[in-house]
C-alpha positions as a Markdown table, in Angstrom:
| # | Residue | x | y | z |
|---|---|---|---|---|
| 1 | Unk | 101.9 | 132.8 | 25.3 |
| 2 | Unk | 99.7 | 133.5 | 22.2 |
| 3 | Unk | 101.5 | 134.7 | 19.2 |
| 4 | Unk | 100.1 | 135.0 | 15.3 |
| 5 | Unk | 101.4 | 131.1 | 14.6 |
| 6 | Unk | 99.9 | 129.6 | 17.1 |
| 7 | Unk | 98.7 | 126.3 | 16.2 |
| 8 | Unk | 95.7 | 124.4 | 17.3 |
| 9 | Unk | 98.0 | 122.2 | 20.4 |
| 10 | Unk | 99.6 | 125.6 | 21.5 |
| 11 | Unk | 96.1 | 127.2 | 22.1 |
| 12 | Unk | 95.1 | 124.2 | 23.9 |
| 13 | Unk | 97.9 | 124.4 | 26.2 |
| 14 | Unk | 97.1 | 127.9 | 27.0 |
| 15 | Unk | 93.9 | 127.7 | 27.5 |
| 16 | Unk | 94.3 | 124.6 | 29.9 |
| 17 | Unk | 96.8 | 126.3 | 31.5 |
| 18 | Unk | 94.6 | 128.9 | 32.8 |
| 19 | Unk | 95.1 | 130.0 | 36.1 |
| 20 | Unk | 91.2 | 129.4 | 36.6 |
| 21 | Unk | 91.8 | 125.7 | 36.5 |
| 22 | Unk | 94.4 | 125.5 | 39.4 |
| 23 | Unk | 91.8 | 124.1 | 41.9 |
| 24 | Unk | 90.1 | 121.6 | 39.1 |
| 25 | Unk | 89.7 | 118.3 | 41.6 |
| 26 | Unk | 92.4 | 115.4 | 41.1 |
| 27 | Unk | 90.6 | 112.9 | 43.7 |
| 28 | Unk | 92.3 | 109.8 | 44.8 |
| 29 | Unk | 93.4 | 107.5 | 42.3 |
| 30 | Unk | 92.7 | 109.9 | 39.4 |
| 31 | Unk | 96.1 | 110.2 | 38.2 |
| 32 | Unk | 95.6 | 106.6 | 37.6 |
| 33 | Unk | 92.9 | 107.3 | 35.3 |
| 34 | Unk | 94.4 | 110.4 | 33.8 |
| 35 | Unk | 97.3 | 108.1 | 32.8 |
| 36 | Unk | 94.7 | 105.7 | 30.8 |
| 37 | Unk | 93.4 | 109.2 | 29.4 |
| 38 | Unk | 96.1 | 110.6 | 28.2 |
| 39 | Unk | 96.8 | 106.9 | 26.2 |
| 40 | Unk | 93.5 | 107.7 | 24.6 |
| 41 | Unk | 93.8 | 111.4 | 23.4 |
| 42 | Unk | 94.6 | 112.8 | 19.7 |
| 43 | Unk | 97.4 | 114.3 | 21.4 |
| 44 | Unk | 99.2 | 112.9 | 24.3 |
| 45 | Unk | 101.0 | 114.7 | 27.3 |
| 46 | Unk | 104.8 | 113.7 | 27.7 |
| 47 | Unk | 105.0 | 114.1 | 31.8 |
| 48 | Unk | 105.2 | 111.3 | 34.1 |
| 49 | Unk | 102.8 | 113.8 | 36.7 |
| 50 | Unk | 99.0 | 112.8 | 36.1 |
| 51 | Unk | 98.1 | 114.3 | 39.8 |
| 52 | Unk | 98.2 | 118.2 | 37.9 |
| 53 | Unk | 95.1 | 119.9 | 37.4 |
| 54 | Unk | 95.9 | 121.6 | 34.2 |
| 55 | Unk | 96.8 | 118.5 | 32.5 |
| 56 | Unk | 93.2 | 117.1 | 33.9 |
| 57 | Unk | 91.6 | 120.1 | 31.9 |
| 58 | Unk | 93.9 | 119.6 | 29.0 |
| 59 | Unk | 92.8 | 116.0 | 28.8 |
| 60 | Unk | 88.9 | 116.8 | 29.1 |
| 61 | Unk | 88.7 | 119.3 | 26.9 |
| 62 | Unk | 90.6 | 117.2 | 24.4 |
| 63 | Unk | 88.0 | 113.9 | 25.6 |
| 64 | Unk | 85.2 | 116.4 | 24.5 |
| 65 | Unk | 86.6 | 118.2 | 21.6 |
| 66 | Unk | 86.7 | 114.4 | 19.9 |
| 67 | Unk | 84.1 | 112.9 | 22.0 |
| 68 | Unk | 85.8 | 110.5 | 23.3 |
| 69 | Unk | 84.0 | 108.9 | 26.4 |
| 70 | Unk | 85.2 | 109.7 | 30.3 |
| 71 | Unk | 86.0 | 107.0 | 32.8 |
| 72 | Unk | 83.8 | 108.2 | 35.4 |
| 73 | Unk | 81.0 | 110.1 | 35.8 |
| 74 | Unk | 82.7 | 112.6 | 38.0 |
| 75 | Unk | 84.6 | 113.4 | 34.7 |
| 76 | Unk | 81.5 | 114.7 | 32.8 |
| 77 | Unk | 80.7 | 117.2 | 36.1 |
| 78 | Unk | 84.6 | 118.4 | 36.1 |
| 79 | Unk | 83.8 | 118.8 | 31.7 |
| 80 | Unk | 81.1 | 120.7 | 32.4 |
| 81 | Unk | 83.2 | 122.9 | 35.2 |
| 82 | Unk | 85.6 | 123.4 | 32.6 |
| 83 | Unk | 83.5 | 124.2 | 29.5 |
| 84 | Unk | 81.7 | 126.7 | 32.0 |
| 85 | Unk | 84.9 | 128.8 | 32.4 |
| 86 | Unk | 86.2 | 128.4 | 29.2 |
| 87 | Unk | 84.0 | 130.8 | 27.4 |
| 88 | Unk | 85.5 | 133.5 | 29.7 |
| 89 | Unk | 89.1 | 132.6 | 28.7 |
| 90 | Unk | 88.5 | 131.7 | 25.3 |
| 91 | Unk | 87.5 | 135.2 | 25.3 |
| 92 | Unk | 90.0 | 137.1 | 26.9 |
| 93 | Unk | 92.3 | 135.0 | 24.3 |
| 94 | Unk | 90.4 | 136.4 | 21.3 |
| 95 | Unk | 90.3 | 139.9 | 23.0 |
| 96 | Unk | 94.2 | 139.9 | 23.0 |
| 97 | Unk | 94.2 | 138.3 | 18.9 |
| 98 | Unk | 91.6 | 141.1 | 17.9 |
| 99 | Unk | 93.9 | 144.0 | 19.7 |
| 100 | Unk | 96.8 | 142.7 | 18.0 |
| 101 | Unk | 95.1 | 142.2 | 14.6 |
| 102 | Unk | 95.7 | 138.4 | 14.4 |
| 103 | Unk | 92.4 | 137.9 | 13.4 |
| 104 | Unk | 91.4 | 137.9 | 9.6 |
């Protein structure tokens, strides 16, 4: 939920949360990878379940936020999927800042 204090981790987790990224592909033997990923980031998810989706997003945005390199080239097309509807919900979370007046 966004709040006033959010910090940069929290927005993260919301945005990758997004429902829009419930059908993000996790092909076979991805979880495997997601594991090595998630070894790699600037900040690590604590879950032994590398098959979900939004913790796929989480970990790509955070690979491209620090460009850090992807395993496999089918990670750069699911980066680009996610970047492409991110600017949707990184607006609707600004939207709901501005209307609360946590922007200054």
């Amino acid at each position: 939920e966004i709040h006033s204090n959010n910090d940069v981790l929290s927005l993260l987790t919301i945005l990758s949360e997004a429902f829009e990224y419930s059908e993000l592909p996790v092909r076979h033997n991805e979880d495997k990878l997601n594991e090595q990923l998630n070894d790699e980031v600037p900040f690590p998810i604590k879950t032994y379940f590398f098959e979900d989706p939004h913790l796929k997003t989480k970990l790509l945005l955070q690979c491209h936020f620090f460009h850090l390199p992807l395993p496999i080239s089918d990670y750069y097309t699911d980066t680009k999927s996610v970047l492409d509807q991110a600017i949707r919900i990184l607006q609707a979370m600004i939207d709901v800042s501005a209307e609360n007046g946590w922007l200054f």
